[in-house]
N, C-alpha and C positions, 0 to 999 in steps of 0.2 A: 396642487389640485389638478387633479388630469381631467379634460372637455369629455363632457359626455353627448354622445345623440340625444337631441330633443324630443326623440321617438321615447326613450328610456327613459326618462325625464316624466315626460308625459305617463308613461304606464306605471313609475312610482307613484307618482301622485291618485290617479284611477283605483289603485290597488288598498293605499290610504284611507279613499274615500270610502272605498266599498267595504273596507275593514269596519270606518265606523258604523256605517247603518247595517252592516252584519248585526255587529251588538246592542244598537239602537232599536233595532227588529224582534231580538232575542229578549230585551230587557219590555218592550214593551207586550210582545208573547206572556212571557211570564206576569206582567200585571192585567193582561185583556182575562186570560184564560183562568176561570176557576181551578181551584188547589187542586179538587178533587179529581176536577178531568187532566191536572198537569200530572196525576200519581197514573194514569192509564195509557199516557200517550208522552211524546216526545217530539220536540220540534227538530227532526236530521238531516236537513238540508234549505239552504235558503238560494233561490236561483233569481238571478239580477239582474233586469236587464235594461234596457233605456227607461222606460216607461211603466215596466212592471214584475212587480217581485210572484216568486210562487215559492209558497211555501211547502216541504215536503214534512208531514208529518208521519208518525207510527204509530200505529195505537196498538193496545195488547189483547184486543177481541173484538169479535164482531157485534156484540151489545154496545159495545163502547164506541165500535166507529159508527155505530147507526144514532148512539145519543150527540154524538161529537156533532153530527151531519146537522140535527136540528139547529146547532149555534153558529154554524160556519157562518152565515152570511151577516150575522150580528158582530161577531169576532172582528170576519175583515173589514168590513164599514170601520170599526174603532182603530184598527192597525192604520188604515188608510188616513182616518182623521189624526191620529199620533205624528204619520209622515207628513203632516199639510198637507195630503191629499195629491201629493203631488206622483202618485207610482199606484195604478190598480194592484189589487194584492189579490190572489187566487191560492187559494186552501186544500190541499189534498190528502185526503187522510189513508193511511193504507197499514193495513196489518203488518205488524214487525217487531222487532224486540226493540224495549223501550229502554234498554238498560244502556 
């Protein structure tokens, strides 16, 4: 076994962690979010940072990012209570292909 830098060490383990609340984020998206609003929109990017996540969404029209807008702040309240609360979550919704 060859010695690694404890810098590389370190950024596996960062990259691990971020991998799971990736999918922790994604699975709990998918249970916050009504079926209906998951068939008009798409969760395509999650950006991570010390303290707080932002989530980049697409929606596939402008009736649907204006419906989407009324539930944002109910959505991320529950993603946040999912986390413990412990990362502000910020929701953004923008026109884009959802596919």
């Amino acid at each position: 076994m060859q010695p690694q830098l404890l810098k590389d060490v370190v950024d596996e383990v960062i990259e691990q962690i971020k991998g799971e609340k990736r999918e922790d984020i994604q699975r709990i998206w998918e249970e916050v979010v009504p079926l209906i609003a998951q068939k008009h929109s798409k969760l395509k990017e999650i950006r991570r940072g010390k303290k707080k996540i932002d989530l980049i969404v697409a929606v596939d029209s402008s009736p649907w990012l204006s419906n989407l807008n009324f539930n944002k702040e109910e959505w991320k309240n529950k993603i946040e209570e999912a986390l413990g609360n412990e990362f502000l979550v910020e929701i953004r919704f923008r026109i884009g292909n959802i596919l």
